[in-house]
C-alpha positions in Angstrom: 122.2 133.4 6.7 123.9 131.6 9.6 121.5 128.9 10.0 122.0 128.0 6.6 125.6 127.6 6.9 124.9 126.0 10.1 122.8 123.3 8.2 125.4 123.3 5.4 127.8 122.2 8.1 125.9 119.6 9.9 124.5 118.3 6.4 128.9 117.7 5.7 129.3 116.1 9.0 126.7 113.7 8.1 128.0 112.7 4.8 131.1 112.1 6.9 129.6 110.3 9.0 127.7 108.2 6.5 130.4 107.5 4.6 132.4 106.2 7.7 129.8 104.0 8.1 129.9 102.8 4.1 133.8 102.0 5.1 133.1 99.8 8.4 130.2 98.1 7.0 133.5 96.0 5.7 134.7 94.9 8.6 132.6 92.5 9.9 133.4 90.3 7.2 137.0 90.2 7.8 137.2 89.8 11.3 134.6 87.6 10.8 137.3 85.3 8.8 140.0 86.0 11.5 136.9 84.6 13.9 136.8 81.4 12.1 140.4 80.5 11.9 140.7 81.3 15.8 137.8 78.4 16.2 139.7 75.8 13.7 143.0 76.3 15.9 141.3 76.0 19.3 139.2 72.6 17.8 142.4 71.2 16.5 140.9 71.2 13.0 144.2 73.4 11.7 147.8 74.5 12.1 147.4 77.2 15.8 150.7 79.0 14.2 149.4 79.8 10.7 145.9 81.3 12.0 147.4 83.2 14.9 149.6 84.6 12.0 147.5 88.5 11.8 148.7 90.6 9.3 149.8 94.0 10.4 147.3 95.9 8.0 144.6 94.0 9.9 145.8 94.3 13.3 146.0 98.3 12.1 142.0 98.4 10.7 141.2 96.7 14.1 142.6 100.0 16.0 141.1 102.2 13.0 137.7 100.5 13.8 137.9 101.4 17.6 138.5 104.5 16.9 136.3 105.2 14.0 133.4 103.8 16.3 134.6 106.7 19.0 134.8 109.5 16.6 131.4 108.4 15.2 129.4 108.6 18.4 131.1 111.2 19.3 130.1 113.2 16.5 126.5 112.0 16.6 126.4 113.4 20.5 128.0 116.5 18.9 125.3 116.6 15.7 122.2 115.6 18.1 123.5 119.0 20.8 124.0 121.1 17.3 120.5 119.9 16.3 118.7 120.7 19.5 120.8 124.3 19.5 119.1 125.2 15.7 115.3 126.4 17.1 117.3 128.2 20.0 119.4 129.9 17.4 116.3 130.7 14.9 114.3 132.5 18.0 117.3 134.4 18.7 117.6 135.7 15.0 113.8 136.7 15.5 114.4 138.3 18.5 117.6 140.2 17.2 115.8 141.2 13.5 112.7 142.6 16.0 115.4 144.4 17.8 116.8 145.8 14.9 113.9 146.4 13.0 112.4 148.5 16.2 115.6 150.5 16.5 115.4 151.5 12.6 112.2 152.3 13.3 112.7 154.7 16.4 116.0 156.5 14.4 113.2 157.3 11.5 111.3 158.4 14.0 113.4 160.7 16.0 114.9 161.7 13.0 111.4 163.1 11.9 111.2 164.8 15.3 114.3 166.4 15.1 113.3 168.0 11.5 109.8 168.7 12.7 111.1 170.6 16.2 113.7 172.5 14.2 111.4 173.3 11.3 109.6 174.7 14.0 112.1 176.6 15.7 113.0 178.2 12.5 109.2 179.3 11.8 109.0 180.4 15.5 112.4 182.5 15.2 110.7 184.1 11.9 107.9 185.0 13.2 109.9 187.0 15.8 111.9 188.5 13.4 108.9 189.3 11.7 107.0 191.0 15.1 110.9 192.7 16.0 110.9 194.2 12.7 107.3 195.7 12.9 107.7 196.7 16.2 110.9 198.4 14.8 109.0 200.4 12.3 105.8 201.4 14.2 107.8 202.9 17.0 110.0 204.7 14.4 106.8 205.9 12.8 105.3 207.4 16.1 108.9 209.1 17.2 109.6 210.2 13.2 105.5 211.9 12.9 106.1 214.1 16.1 109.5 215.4 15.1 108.2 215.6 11.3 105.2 217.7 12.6 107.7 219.6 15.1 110.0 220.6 12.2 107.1 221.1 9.8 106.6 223.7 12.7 109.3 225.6 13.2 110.0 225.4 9.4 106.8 227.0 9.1 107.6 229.5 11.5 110.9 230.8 10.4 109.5 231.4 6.9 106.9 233.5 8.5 109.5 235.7 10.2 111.9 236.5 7.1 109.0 237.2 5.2 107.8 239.2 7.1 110.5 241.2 8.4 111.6 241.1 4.5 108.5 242.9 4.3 109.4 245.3 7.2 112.4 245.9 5.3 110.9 247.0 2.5 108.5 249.3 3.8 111.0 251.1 6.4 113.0 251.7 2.8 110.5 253.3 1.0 108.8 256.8 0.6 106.3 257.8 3.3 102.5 257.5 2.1 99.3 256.8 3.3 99.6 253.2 1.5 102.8 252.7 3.2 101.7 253.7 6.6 98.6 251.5 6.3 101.1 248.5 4.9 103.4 249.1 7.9 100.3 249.1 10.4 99.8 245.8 8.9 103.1 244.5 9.3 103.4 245.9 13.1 100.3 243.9 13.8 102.1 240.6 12.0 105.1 241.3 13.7 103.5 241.5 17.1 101.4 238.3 16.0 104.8 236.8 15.6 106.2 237.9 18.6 103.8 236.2 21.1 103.5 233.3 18.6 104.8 230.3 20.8 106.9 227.5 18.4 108.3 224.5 20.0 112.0 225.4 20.0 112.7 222.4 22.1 113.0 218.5 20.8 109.1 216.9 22.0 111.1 213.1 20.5 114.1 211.8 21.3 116.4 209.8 18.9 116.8 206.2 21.0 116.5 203.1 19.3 118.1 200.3 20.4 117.9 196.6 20.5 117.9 194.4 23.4 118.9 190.8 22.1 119.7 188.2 24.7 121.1 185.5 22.6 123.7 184.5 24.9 121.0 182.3 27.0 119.5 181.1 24.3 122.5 180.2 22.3 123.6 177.8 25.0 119.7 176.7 25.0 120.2 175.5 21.5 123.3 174.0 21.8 121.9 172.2 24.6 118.7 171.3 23.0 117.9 167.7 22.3 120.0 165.0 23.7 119.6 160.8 22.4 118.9 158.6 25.2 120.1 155.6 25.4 122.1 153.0 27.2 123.8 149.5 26.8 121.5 147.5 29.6 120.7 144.0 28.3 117.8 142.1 30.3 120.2 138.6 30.5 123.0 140.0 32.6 120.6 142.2 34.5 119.3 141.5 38.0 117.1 142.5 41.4 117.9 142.4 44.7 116.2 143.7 47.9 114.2 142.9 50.9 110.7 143.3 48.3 111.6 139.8 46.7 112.2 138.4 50.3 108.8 139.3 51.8 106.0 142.2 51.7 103.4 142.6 54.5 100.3 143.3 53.0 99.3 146.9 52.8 103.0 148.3 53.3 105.2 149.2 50.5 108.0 146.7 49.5 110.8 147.4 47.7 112.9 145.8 45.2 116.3 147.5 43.6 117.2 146.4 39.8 120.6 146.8 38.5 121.3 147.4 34.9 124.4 145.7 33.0 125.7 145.7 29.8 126.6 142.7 27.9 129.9 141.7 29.5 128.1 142.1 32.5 129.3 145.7 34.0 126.9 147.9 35.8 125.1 150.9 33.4 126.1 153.9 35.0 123.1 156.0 33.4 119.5 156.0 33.7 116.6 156.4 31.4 116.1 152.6 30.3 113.1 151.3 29.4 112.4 149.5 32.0 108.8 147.7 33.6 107.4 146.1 36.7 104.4 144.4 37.6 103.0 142.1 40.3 100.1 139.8 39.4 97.8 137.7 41.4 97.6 134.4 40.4 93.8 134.9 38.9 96.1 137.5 36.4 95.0 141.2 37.9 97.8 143.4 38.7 98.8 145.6 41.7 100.4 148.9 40.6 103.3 149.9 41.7 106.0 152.8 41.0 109.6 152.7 39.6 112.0 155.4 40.4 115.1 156.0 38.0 117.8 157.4 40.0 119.9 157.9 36.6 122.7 155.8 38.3 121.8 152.8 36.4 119.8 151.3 39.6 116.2 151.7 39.6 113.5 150.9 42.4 110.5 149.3 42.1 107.9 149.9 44.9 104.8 148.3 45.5 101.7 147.5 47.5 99.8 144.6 47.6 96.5 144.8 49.4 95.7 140.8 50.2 97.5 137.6 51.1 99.0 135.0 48.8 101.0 133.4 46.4 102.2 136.6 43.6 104.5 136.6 41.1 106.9 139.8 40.1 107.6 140.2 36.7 110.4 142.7 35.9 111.6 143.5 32.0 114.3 145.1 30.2 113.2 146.3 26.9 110.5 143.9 27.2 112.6 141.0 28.1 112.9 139.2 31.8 115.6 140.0 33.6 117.5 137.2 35.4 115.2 135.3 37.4 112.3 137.3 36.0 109.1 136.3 36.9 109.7 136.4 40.9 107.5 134.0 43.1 106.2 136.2 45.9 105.0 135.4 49.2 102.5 138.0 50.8 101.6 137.7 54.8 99.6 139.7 56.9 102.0 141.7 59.6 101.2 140.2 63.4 102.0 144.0 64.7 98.4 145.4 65.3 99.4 149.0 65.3 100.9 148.7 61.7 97.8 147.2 60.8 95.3 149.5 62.0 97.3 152.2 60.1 97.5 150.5 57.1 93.8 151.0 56.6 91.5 148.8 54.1 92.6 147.0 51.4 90.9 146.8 48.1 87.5 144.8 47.8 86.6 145.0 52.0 82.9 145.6 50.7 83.0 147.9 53.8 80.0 150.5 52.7 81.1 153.7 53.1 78.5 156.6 53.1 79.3 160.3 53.0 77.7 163.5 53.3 77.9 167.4 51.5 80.8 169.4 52.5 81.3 172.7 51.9 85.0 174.8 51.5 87.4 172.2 52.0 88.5 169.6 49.8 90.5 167.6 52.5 89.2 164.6 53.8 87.6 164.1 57.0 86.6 160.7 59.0 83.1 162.0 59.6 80.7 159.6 57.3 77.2 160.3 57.3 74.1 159.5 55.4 74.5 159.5 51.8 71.7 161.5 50.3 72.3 160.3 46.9 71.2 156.2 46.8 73.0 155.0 43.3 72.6 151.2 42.5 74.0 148.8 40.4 72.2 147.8 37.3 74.3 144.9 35.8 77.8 143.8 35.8 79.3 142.1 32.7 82.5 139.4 32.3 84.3 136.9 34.1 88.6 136.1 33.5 88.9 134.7 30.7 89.7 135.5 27.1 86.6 134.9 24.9 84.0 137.8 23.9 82.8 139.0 27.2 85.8 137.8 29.1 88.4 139.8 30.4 91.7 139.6 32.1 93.4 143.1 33.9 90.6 145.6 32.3 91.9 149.0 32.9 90.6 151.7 31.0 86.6 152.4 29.5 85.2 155.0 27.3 81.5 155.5 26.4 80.4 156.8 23.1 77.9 159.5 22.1 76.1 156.1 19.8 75.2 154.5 23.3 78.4 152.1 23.0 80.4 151.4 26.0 84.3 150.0 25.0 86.6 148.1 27.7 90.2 148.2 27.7 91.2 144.3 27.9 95.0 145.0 29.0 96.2 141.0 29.2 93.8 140.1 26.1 95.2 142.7 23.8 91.8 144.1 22.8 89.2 146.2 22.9 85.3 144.9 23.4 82.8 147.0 22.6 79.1 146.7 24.5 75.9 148.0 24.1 74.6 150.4 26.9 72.3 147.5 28.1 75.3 145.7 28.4 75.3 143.7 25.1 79.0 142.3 23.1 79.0 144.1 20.1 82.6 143.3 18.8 85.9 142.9 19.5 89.4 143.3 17.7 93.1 143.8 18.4 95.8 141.6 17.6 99.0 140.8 20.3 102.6 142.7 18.6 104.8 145.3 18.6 104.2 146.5 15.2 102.1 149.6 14.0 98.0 148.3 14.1 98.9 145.4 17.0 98.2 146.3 20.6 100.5 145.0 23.2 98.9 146.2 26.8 95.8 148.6 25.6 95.3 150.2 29.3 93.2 153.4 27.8 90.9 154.1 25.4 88.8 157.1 24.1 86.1 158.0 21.6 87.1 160.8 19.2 84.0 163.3 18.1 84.8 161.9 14.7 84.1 158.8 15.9 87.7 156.9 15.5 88.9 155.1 18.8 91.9 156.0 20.3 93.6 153.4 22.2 96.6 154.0 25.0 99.1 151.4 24.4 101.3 151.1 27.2 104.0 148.1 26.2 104.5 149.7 22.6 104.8 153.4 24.1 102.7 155.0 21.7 98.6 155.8 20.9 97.3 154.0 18.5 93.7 155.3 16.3 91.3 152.9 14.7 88.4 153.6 12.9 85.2 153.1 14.7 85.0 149.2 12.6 88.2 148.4 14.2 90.7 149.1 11.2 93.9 150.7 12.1 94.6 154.0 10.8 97.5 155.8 12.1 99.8 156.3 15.3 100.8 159.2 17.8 103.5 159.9 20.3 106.3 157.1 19.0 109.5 158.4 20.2 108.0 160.7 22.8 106.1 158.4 25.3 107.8 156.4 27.6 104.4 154.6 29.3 100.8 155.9 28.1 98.2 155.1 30.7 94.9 156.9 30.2 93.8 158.8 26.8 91.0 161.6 26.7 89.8 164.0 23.6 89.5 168.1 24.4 87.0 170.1 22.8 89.3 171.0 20.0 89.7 167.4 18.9 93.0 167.1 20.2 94.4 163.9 21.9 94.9 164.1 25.9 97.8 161.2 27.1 98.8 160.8 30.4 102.6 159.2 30.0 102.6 157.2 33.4 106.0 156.7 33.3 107.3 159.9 31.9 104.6 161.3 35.0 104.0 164.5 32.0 100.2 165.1 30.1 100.9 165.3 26.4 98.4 166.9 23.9 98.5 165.9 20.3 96.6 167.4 17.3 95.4 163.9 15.7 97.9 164.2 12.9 100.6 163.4 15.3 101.9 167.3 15.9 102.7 167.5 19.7 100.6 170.5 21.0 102.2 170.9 24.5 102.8 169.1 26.9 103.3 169.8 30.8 104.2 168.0 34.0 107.3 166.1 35.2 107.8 163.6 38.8 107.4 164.8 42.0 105.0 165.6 44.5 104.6 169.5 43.4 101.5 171.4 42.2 102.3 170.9 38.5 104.3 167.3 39.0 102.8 164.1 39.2 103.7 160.5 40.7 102.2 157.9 38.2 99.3 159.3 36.9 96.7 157.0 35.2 93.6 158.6 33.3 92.2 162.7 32.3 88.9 163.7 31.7 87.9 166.9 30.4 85.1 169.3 31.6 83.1 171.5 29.8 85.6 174.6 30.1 88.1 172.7 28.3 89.9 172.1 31.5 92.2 168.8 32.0 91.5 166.9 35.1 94.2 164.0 36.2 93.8 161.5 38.9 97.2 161.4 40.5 98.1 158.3 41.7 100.7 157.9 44.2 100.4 161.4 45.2 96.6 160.6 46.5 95.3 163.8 44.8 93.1 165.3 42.0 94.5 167.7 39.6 93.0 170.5 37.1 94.8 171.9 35.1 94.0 174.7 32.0 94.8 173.5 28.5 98.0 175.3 28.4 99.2 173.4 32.0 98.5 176.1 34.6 97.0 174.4 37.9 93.9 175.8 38.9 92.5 173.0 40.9 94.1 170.7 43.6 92.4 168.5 46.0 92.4 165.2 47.8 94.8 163.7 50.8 95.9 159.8 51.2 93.2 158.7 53.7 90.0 156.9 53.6 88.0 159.7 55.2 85.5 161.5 52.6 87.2 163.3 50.0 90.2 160.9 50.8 92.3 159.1 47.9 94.0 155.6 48.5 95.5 156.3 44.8 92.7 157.6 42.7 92.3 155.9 39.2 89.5 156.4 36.5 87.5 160.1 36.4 84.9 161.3 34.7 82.6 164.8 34.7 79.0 165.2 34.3 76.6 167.9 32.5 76.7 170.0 35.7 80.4 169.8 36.2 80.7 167.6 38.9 83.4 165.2 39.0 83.6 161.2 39.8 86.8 159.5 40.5 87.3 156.0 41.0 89.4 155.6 44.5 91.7 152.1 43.5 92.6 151.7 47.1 89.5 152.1 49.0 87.9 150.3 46.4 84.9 152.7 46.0 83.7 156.0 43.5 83.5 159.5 44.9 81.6 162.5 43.6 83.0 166.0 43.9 81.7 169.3 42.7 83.3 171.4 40.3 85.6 172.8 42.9 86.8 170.2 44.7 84.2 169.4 47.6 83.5 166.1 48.3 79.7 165.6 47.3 78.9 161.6 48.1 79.6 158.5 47.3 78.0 156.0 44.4 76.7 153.3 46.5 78.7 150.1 45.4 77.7 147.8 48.8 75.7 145.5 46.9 78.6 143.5 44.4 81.8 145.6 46.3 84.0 146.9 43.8 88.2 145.5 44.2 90.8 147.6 42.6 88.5 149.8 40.4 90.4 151.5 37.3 88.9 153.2 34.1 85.0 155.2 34.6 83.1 156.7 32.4 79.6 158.6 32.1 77.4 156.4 29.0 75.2 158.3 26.6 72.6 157.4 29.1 73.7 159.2 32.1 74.9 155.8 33.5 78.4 155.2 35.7 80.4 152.3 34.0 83.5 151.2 35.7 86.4 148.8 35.2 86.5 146.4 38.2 89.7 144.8 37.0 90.0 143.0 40.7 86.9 141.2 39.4 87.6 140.9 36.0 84.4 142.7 35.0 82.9 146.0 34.1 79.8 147.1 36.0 77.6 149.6 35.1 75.6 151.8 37.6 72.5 154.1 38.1 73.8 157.9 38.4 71.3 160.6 39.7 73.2 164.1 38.4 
């Protein structure tokens, strides 16, 4: 509506205009008159006195022409800046309506979850009634049948003894006989069978039956449950400061602090804003990094870059730059030897590092020995680009029970499928933010059904396809803040690690949130920006870890079992693990992002050997996966290629 009134406007000013013009087009002739009597005076050819003689109405349309010819070009500079301002004005109205048509979305959405969770509640507080209620009556039952049986008793008892001392009675009253001596024999013996009879005159129940209801706790949990986050951070008044936009020394964290504002321009005071960082290489792979919300408002980035050069840092605030967004970045290498002897390798050395069997510990060790188990590349497939076979920032890979091997293409917005030998099969996503469109696919998984579920990260949500490509539904909107990897349990039920949320969520493929465990931090069951999940035959849930350098197992519910790994580069060492994977036998292969190479583990954690990458180095692994034919595939994103490589199990 307002750029039609803006047109509406500008198509009055220039009828204006126009007619201004129609008006003038007069006066040329009639100063051109005045022109001609000026000549006839100054060539003596008439009277000086009569043709200096200007009426005032001319003199007046002289001043009205000046200043017609002012006003006109200065509303044609004003109509050419309105003109230029119109597509500025239309991409904001997109923008806005995509806004707005995101937020209605995400209220239907959370209004859904909100009826779903309490729908929930209410069928989980039934059931407890229900089990209270039972419990109620069974113990009643079992108190009520041994005092029953104990009354029965004594009832039983007491009508023994007045009969028969009714009976006594009787006898004592009448005449003495031989019938009455033998009845009274009789009735001694009863009585004396009465007398040692043993009745239980004392209560074997008791009469408690109370009820224990601590609603106080969870009364408060109720009216505490649920809260609407939110905030009023806008990316255009928003900015980053810090010593990480200055400089960064290759292979030491930088840091870079971003302030949230609101629209005026004052600082956010809460956290919990959608909110993303990334630094790419010029060649268009990206070095991860970590943000930290410290629900002030203020958020820091920190990040690692593992080689020299020209990067770029590109932070965005509900998907849109902040100011000065993208960064140019200067990397160096440090001229303090110590600091870099401690930084250790970067990404992509080609260094071949060879291990041997360890036994009982899971902690790395700089010993590096033989490597009994000689695994070899058999092809590699891609170069950047974005044509079929082409890739830019690959991240995540599944392989299919059909022999079909599917990459990831984060920067393309697609998935490409492959043969096992390595053969394009197909391709398909589309760029967007709406349901069906992938914005930055970084995992992908293979249902038993066959659909494919893709992680997208940008649009903060799972999306499922069909095994042709054709979209079909989508999980997790409203819940997940930054889906990295995706995996699918024995039950058919949808594995997501939430990178950004640093929490494994577990969805029936309807959409219905199973569980869901973890949170940040460097405990047992927290992670620090955790990337893909595998599961192994036991229907355990295994999670590469990635700033906290480890290798997590956890059971289905979210109870740890399994912990190993240490930041190092020494065997059984992590330099921020990535892509994982478990074979038949249980063993389990993790793609190590910082040391650039793929470790073996058995089921328990013990580093078994290395897969021998020295012949085309890996740089800045990411997704793995074992392919229908016992084959390692992994995402080389550094390289912009997926390689594929012979596994003896």
């Amino acid at each position: 509506m307002d750029v039609t009134v803006n047109a509406a406007c500008l198509g009055t000013m220039c009828s204006v205009v126009a007619w201004r013009r129609r008006r003038l087009t007069r006066l040329p002739s009639r100063l051109n008159c005045m022109h001609t009597s000026l000549s006839s005076c100054v060539t003596g050819g008439g009277d000086c006195s009569e043709n200096m003689r200007i009426p005032g109405t001319q003199r007046l349309t002289i001043v009205f022409f000046s200043v017609c010819v002012f006003v006109c070009g200065f509303l044609c500079v004003c109509l050419s800046m309105f003109m230029h301002r119109l597509p500025q004005i239309s991409e904001a109205l997109i923008s806005v309506r995509e806004i707005l048509h995101q937020l209605t979305n995400q209220r239907a959405s959370i209004e859904e979850d909100i009826h779903v969770s309490f729908e929930e509640l209410h069928k989980t507080l039934d059931i407890r009634k229900s089990v209270l209620l039972m419990e109620l009556e069974v113990t009643y039952g079992l108190k009520q049948k041994v005092l029953q049986s104990q009354l029965e008793t004594l009832l039983h008892g007491q009508e023994g003894i007045i009969y028969t001392c009714t009976q006594t009675e009787e006898a004592l009253n009448g005449e003495a006989c031989t019938a009455n001596l033998q009845a009274e024999r009789g009735l001694g013996e009863r009585l004396g069978e009465l007398a040692s009879q043993g009745l239980p005159f004392q209560p074997e129940e008791n009469d408690q039956l109370d009820l224990l209801m601590e609603t106080e706790g969870l009364r408060r949990s109720i009216h505490n449950m649920g809260t609407i986050v939110t905030t009023s951070a806008v990316a255009s008044q928003s900015e980053a400061s810090g010593s990480g936009l200055e400089q960064c020394i290759v292979g030491l964290p930088a840091c870079v602090t971003i302030t949230t504002r609101d629209k005026a321009g004052g600082p956010c005071r809460s956290g919990n804003a959608i909110l993303s960082a990334e630094v790419c290489t010029p060649d268009g792979s990206v070095a991860d990094g970590e943000l930290l919300d410290h629900k002030n408002g203020t958020y820091d980035f920190i990040y690692t870059v593992n080689k020299e050069g020209e990067f770029s840092l590109a932070v965005r605030l509900y998907d849109q730059h902040i100011k000065g967004s993208p960064y140019r970045l200067r990397v160096t290498r440090s001229t303090d030897p110590e600091g870099a002897k401690r930084r250790g390798k970067s990404p992509g050395s080609g260094s071949k590092k060879k291990g041997s069997r360890r036994t009982g510990s899971a902690l790395g060790t700089p010993r590096r020995r033989e490597n009994p188990i000689e695994d070899d590349l058999i092809f590699r497939i891609g170069t950047k680009g974005r044509n079929k076979g082409e890739f830019t920032n690959l991240q995540g890979v599944a392989a299919s029970s059909t022999g079909r091997i599917l990459i990831a293409d984060s920067n393309n917005q697609c998935v490409q499928i492959f043969s096992n030998e390595g053969e394009f099969k197909s391709r398909f996503g589309v760029r967007g933010r709406s349901p069906g469109q992938l914005q930055r696919p970084t995992g992908v998984a293979v249902h038993p059904n066959g659909d494919i579920i893709i992680a997208d990260y940008d649009n903060k949500w799972v999306s499922i396809f069909s095994s042709e490509g054709k979209y079909k539904a989508k999980l997790g909107s409203g819940r997940l803040m930054g889906p990295k990897g995706v995996s699918v349990d024995k039950n058919g039920h949808v594995i997501v690690v939430d990178n950004k949320a640093c929490t494994v969520f577990i969805f029936q493929p309807t959409g219905k949130l199973v569980t869901k465990f973890g949170s940040r931090g460097n405990g047992d069951k927290q992670f620090a920006g955790p990337h893909f999940a595998a599961v192994n035959n036991s229907n355990e849930i295994i999670v590469t870890d990635f700033h906290n350098h480890s290798v997590k197992v956890f059971t289905p519910e979210g109870e740890l079992l399994l912990k190993f790994g240490s930041n190092g580069e020494g065997n059984g060492q992590f330099n921020a693990p990535t892509g994982v994977a478990v074979d038949i036998n249980g063993n389990i292969i993790v793609a190590d992002w910082g040391n650039s190479r793929i470790q073996v583990f058995d089921g328990s954690g013990s580093f078994l050997s290395y897969i021998n990458t020295s012949a085309d180095p890996l740089y800045g692994p990411q997704g793995l996966a074992l392919t229908s034919d016992g084959h390692v595939v992994v995402a080389d994103s550094g390289n912009h290629c997926f390689k594929v490589y012979r596994y003896l199990q």
